[in-house]
C-alpha positions in Angstrom: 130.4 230.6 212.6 130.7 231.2 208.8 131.2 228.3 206.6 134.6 229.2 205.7 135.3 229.4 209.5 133.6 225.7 210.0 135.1 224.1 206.9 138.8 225.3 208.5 137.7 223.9 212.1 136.6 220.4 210.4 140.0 220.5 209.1 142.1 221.3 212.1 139.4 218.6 214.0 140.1 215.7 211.4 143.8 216.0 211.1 143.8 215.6 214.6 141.5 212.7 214.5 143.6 211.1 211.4 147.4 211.9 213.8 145.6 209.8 217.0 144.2 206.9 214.9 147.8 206.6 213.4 149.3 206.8 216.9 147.0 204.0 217.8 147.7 201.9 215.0 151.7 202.2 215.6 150.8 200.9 219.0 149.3 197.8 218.0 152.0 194.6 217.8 152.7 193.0 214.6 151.8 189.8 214.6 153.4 186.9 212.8 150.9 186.5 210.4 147.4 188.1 211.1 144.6 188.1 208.5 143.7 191.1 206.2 140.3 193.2 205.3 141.2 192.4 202.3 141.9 188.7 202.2 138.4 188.6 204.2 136.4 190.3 201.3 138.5 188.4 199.0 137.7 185.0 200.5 134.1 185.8 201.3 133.2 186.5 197.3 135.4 183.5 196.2 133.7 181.0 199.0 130.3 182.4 200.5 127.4 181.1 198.8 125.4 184.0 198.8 128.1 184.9 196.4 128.2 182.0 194.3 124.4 182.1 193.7 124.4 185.8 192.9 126.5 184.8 189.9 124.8 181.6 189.1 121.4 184.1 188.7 123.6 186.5 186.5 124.6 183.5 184.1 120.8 182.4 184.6 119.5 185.7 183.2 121.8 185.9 180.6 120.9 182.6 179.2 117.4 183.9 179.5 118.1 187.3 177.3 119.9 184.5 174.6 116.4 182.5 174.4 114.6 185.8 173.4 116.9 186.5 170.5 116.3 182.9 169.6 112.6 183.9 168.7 113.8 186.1 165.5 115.8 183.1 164.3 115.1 180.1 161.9 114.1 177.1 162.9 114.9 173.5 161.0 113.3 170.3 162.1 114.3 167.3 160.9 112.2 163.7 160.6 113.6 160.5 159.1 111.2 157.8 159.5 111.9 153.8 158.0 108.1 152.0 157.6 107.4 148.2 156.5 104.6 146.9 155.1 102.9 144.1 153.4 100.2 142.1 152.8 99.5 138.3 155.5 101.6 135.6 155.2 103.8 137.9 152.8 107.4 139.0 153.7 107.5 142.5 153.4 111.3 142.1 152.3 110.5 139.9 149.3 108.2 142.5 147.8 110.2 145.4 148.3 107.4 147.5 150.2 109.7 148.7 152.6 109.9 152.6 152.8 112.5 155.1 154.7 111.7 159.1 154.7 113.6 161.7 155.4 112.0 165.1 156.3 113.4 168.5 156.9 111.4 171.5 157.2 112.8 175.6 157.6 110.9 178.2 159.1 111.3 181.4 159.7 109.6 184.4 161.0 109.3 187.3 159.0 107.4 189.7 160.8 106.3 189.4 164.3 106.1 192.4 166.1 105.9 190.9 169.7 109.1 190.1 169.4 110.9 193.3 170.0 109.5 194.4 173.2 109.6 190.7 174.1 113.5 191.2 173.3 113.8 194.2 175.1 112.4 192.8 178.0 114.4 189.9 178.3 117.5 192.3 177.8 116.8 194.8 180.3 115.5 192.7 182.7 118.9 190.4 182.4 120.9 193.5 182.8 118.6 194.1 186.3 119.3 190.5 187.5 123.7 191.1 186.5 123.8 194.6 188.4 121.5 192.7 191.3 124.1 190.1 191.5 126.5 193.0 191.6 125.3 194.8 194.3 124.7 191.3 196.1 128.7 191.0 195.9 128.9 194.4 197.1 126.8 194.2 200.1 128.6 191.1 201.3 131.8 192.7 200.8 130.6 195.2 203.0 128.7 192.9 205.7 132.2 191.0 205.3 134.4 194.2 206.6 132.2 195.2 209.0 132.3 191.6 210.9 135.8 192.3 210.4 135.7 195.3 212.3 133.1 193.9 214.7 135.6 191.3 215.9 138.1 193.6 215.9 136.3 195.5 218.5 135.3 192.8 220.4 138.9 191.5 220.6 139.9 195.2 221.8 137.2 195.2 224.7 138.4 191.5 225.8 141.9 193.4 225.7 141.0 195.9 228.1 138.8 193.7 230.3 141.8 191.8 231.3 143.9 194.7 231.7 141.2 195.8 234.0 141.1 192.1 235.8 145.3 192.5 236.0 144.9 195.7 237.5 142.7 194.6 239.9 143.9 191.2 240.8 147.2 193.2 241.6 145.0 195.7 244.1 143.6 192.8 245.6 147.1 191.5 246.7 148.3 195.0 247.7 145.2 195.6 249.8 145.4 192.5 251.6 149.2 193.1 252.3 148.3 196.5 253.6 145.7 194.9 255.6 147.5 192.4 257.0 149.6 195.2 258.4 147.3 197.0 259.7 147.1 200.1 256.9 143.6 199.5 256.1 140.5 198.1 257.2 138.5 195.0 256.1 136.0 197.2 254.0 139.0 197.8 251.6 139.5 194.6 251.2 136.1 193.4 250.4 135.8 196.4 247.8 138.4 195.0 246.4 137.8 191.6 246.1 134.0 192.6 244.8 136.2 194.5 241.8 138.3 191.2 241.2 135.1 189.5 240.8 133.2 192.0 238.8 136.3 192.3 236.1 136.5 188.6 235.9 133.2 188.5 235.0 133.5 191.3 232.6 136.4 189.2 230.8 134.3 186.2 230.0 131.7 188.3 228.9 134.5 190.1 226.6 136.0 186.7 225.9 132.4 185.0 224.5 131.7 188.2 222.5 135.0 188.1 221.1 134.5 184.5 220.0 130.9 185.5 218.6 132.5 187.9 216.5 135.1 185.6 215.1 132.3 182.7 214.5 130.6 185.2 213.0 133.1 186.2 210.3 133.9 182.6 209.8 130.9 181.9 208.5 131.4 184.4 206.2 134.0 183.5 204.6 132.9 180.1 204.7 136.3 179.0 206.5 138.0 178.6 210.5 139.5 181.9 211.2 142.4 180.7 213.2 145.2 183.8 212.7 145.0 186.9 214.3 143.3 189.9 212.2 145.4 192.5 210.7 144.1 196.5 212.0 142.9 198.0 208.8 145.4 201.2 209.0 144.6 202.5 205.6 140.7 202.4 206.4 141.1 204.0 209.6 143.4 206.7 208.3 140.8 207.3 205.5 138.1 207.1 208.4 140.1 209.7 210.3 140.4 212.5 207.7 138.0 215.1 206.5 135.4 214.7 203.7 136.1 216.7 200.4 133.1 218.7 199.6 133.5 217.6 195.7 133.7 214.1 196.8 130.0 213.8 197.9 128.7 214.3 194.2 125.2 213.2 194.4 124.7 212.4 190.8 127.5 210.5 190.2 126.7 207.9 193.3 123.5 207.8 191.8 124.7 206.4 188.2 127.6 204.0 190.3 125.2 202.4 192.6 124.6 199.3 191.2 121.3 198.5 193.5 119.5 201.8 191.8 121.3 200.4 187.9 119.6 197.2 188.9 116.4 199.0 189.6 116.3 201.2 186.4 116.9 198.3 184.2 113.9 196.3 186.1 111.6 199.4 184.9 112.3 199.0 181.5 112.0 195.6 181.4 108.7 196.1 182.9 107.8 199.0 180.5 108.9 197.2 177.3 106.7 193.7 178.9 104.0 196.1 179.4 103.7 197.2 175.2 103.9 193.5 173.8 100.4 192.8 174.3 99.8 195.9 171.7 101.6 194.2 169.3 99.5 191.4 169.4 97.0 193.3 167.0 99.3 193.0 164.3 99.8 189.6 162.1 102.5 187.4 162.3 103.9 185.7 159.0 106.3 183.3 158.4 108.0 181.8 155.4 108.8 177.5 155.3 110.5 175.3 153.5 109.7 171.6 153.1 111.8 168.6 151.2 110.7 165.0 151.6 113.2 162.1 150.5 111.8 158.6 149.9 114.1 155.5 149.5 112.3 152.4 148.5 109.7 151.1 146.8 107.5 154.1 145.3 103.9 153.4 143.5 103.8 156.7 142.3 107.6 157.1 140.9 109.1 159.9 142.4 111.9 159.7 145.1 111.0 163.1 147.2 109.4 166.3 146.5 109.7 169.8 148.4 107.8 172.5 148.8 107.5 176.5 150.2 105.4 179.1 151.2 104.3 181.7 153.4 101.9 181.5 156.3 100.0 184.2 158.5 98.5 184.2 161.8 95.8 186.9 162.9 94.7 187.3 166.5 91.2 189.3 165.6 89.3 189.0 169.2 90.5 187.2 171.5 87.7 188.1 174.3 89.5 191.5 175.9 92.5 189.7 177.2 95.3 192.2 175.5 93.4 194.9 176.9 93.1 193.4 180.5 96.8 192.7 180.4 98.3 195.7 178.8 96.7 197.6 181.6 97.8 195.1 184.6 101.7 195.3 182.7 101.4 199.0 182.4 100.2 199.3 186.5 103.0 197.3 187.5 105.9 199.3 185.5 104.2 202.4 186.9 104.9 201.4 190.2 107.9 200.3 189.9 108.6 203.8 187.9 107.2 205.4 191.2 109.4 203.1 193.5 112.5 204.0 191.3 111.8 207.7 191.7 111.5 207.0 195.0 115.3 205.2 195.3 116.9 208.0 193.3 115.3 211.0 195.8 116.9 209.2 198.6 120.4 209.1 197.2 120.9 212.4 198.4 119.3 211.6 202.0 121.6 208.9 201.9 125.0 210.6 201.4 124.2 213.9 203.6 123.0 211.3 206.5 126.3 209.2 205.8 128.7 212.3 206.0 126.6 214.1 209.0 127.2 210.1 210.9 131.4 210.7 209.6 132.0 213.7 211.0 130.2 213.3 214.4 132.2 210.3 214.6 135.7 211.7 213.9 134.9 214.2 216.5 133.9 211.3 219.3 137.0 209.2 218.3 139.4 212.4 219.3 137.8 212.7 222.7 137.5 208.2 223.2 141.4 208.4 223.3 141.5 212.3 225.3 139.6 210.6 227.7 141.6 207.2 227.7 144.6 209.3 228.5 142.9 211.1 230.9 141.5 207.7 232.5 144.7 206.2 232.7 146.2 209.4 234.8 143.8 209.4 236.4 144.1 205.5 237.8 147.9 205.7 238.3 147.8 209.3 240.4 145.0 207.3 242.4 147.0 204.4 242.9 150.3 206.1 243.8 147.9 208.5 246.4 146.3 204.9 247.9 149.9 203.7 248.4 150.9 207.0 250.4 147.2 206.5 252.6 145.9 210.0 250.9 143.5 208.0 248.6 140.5 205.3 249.8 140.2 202.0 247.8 136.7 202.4 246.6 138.8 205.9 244.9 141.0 203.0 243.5 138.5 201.2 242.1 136.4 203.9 240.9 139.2 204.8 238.8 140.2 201.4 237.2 136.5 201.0 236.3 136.5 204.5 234.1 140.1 203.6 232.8 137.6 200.2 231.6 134.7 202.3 230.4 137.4 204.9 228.4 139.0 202.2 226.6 135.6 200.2 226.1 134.5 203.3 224.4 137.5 203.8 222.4 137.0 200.8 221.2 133.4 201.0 220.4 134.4 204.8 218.4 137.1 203.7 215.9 134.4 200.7 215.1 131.5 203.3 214.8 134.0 205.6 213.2 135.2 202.8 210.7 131.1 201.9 210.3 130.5 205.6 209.3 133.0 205.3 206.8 131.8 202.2 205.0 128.6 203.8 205.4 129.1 206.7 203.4 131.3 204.8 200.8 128.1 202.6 200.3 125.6 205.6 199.8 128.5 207.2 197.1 128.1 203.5 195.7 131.9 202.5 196.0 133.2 198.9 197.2 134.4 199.0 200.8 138.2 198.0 199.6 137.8 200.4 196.2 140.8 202.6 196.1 139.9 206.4 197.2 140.1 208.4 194.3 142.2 212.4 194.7 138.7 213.9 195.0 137.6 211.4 197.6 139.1 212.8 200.3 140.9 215.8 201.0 144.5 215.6 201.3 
């Protein structure tokens, strides 16, 4: 098939897709008040502490980057001192020979050149820790929606295992009816109180995974989730509908995602780190001022004097450690140069993988709900056939356990679907609640 021929049967595959997962989500009741994807995320970066520390590290770093700017600014000390003295048996009071000083002294740096890469380390590597934070944020927003979605499943499966326990429950009485008048044998009846018990036990397993799920998200948001949870309509429909070729631009997710920002801006911290050592052949001068009061008694007659002037510091050997550390700065930003180049070749991995997983699982959802259809014929034909004595009970419960398995699998696609979607919103480097821009998806 040409490509033309394959881009047209994509199309024709995901507007089916996106027409069933709206159908699905019509069928769904509204509930009184059920919470949202998007009060989830909401709540989990306002109250998770994962969260709360990821910006406490951003506030952290910047504070840092302000301490290196600090180093090209003046500094004033100042020293006020109050001294007695006198000779024994002599109040020092009487003969005036108390003293207080006052002392205040200005320096400042005139030429230091450590202090620029030092600077642009401290800069860049504050900017790595803020876009670290950010993509902190971002992958608990997306941890955050897929519990969501996780529970959502479970509580789908938990659905369908008591529909299944219902169903058979309901056989059981029928069969023992039938039995009692004579329609069928005992062996019917045992089947069909072995399928009673099997779907009873398949609804507590349903049941404590259901409540897994939603202990799960609770501790995510940091909070009891007592409503129900809202279905995610406007993510599944974006799930459901074919990828726009010009969406997947590889380049551009490269410069959003803040995990590979974060990464570039750690590389150039390292890089500028690994030059100030170099620097530290060069002098470092500095210019000071000095004024001294004096309030008391005085032999010498003046109240005060001041004074400037201009002092240099020269590193000349200082036994091969600038060399030894230049080279173990310079090995590190090389690797993490290497590790970078690494990240970036895998962007592209990333979002072909990521649209490769969408599509396969907008084709599996179409047939989940084809063969719940199917599955659900099939078990009512089969149950209206028993009733007429043209169908055995083991067919009966043969075909409630595939109507089970269908919707179990249902189920399980829309999650996977929904999970493929994140998926390839992450490798683009979008939020999972970001709104889809016109070239996201086709329309």
């Amino acid at each position: 098939m040409n490509r033309r021929g394959a881009t047209w049967t994509r199309g024709i595959r995901g507007g089916f897709a996106f027409g069933v997962i709206l159908l699905a989500a019509a069928s769904f009741p509204a509930a009184a008040r059920a919470l949202t994807l998007e009060e989830a995320v909401a709540k989990a970066l306002e109250r998770n502490e994962v969260a709360r520390a990821a910006d406490e590290d951003a506030k952290a770093a910047s504070a840092t980057a302000k301490r290196a700017r600090a180093f090209l600014l003046p500094t004033i000390t100042a020293t006020g001192e109050y001294r007695l003295s006198g000779s024994k048996g002599e109040s020092p009071f009487l003969d005036g020979s108390d003293r207080r000083t006052a002392t205040a002294r200005v320096e400042q740096t005139l030429f230091d050149a450590r202090a620029w890469p030092l600077l642009r380390q401290a800069v860049k590597g504050s900017d790595a820790v803020r876009w670290g934070a950010a993509d902190t944020k971002r992958r608990l927003a997306f941890q955050t929606a897929e519990s969501f979605l996780a529970a959502l499943s479970a509580d789908e499966v938990a659905r369908a295992a008591a529909e299944r326990m219902d169903f058979a429950n309901r056989n059981l009485s029928e069969v023992k009816l039938r039995f009692e008048g004579g329609l069928v044998g005992s062996n019917d009846v045992t089947r069909a109180e072995l399928e009673a018990a099997t779907a009873e036990r398949e609804v507590v397993r349903a049941s404590g995974a259901a409540q897994n799920s939603i202990l799960f998200l609770a501790n995510l948001l940091h909070e009891e989730v007592t409503d129900s949870l809202a279905l995610p309509d406007s993510l599944l429909s974006r799930a459901a509908r074919p990828v726009a070729p010009g969406s997947l631009d590889v380049e551009a997710a490269g410069k959003r995602r803040p995990d590979l920002v974060a990464e570039r801006a750690r590389v150039a911290s390292l890089r500028a780190g690994a030059w100030e050592p170099l620097f530290r052949y060069l002098p470092r001068i500095s210019a000071f001022g000095t004024t001294r009061a004096i309030d008391g008694t005085r032999p010498s007659g003046s109240d005060g004097d001041w004074s400037v002037g201009l002092s240099g510091t020269w590193d000349i050997f200082d036994g091969g450690n600038r060399e030894s550390e230049r080279a173990a700065r310079a090995a590190t930003a090389r690797s993490a140069s290497l590790g970078l180049q690494n990240l970036e070749r895998r962007v592209a991995l990333d979002v072909e993988s990521a649209r490769v997983t969408l599509e396969s699982e907008q084709a599996s959802v179409v047939r989940a709900f084809v063969a719940v259809e199917a599955a659900r014929r099939n078990a009512t034909e089969t149950n209206e056939l028993y009733r007429r004595g043209l169908a055995r009970a083991l067919e009966v419960t043969d075909a409630n356990v595939q109507l089970f398995e269908a919707e179990v699998e249902r189920a399980r696609a829309q999650f996977s679907l929904a999970l493929a979607y994140l998926n390839l919103r992450s490798a683009l480097g979008w939020g999972p609640l970001d709104l889809p821009s016109d070239a996201e998806t086709s329309r």
